[in-house]
C-alpha positions as CSV (number, residue, x, y, z in Angstrom):
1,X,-46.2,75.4,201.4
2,X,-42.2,75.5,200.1
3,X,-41.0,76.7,196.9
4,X,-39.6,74.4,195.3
5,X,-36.5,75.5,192.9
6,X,-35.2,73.4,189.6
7,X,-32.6,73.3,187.1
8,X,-33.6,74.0,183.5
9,X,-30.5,73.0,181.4
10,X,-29.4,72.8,177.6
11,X,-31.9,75.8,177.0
12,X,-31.7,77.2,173.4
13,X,-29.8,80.0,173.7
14,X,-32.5,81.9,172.1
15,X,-34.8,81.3,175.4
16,X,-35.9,84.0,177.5
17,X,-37.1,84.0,180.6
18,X,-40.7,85.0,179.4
19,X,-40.8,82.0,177.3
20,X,-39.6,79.8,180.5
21,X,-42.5,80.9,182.4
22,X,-44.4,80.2,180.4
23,X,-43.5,77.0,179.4
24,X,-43.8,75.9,183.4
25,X,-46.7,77.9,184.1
26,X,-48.5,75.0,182.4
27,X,-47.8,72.8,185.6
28,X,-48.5,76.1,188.4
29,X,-47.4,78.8,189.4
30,X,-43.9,80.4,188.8
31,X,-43.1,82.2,191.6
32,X,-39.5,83.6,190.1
33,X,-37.3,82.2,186.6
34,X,-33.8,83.4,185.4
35,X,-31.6,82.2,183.1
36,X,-27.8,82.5,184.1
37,X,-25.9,84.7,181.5
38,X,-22.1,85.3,180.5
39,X,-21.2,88.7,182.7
40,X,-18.6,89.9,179.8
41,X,-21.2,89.1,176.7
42,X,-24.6,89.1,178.6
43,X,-25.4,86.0,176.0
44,X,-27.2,83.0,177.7
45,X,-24.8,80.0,179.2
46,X,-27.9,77.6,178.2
47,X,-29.2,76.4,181.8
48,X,-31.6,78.5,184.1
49,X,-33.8,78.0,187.3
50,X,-37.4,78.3,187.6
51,X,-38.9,78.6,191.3
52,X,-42.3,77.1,191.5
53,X,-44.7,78.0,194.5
54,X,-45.2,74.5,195.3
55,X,-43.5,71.0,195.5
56,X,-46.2,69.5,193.7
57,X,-46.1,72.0,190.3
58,X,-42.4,71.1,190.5
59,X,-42.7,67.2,190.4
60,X,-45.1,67.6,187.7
61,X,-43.0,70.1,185.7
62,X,-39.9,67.9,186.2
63,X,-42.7,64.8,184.6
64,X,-43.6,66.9,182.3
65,X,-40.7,68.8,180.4
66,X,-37.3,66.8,181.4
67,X,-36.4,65.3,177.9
68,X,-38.7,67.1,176.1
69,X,-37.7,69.1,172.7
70,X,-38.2,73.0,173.1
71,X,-36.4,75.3,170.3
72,X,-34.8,72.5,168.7
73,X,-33.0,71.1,172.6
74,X,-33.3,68.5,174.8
75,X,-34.1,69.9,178.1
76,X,-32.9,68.8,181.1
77,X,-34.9,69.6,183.9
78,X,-34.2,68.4,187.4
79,X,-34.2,69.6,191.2
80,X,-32.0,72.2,192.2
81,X,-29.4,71.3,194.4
82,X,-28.2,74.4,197.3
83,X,-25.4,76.4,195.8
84,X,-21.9,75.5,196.6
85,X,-20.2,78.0,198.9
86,X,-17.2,79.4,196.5
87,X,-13.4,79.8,196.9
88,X,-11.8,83.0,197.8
89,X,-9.4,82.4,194.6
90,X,-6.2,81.7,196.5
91,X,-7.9,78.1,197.8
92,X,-6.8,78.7,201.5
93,X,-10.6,77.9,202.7
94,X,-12.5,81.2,201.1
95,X,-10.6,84.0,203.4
96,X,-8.3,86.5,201.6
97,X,-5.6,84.6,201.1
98,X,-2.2,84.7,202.9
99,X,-1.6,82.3,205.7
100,X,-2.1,83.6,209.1
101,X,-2.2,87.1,210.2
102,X,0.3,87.7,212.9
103,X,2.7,89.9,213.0
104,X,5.6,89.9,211.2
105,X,9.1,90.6,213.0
């Protein structure tokens, strides 16, 4: 049995993640939730993921609560798709930067 992860977006910003499990615990079990924050302010960016302990809890969840009005907000609530590998900031393919290594003469 797979975990199945999904996107909780345009959460109030008053959410927390107690209040997100239990608003999908309805449809299963909640195996993990977190809500991504600003690192400088620690306020809420509005979206989150909830991990559900099965596919089935997920599809229903998703059924259940995309659309639907919590805190005043539309949620939007759809499968997770794999993180994108990030940049190394220079945008030479993720490495440190500079463009070879050799030696210099």
């Amino acid at each position: 049995m797979a975990n199945a992860k999904l996107y909780v977006g345009n959460l109030s910003y008053n959410s927390t993640e107690e209040s997100l499990a239990a608003l999908f615990s309805q449809f299963g079990e909640v195996v993990s939730m977190r809500i991504v924050t600003d690192r400088e302010t620690g306020r809420s960016k509005g979206f989150g993921f909830v991990e559900m302990a099965s596919a089935e809890a997920a599809q229903q969840s998703i059924a259940e609560l995309n659309g639907k009005q919590v805190d005043g907000r539309q949620l939007t609530v759809n499968e997770a798709r794999p993180q994108e590998p990030r940049q190394g900031g220079r945008g030479f393919g993720g490495g440190g930067g500079g463009y070879g290594g050799g030696r210099r003469y």
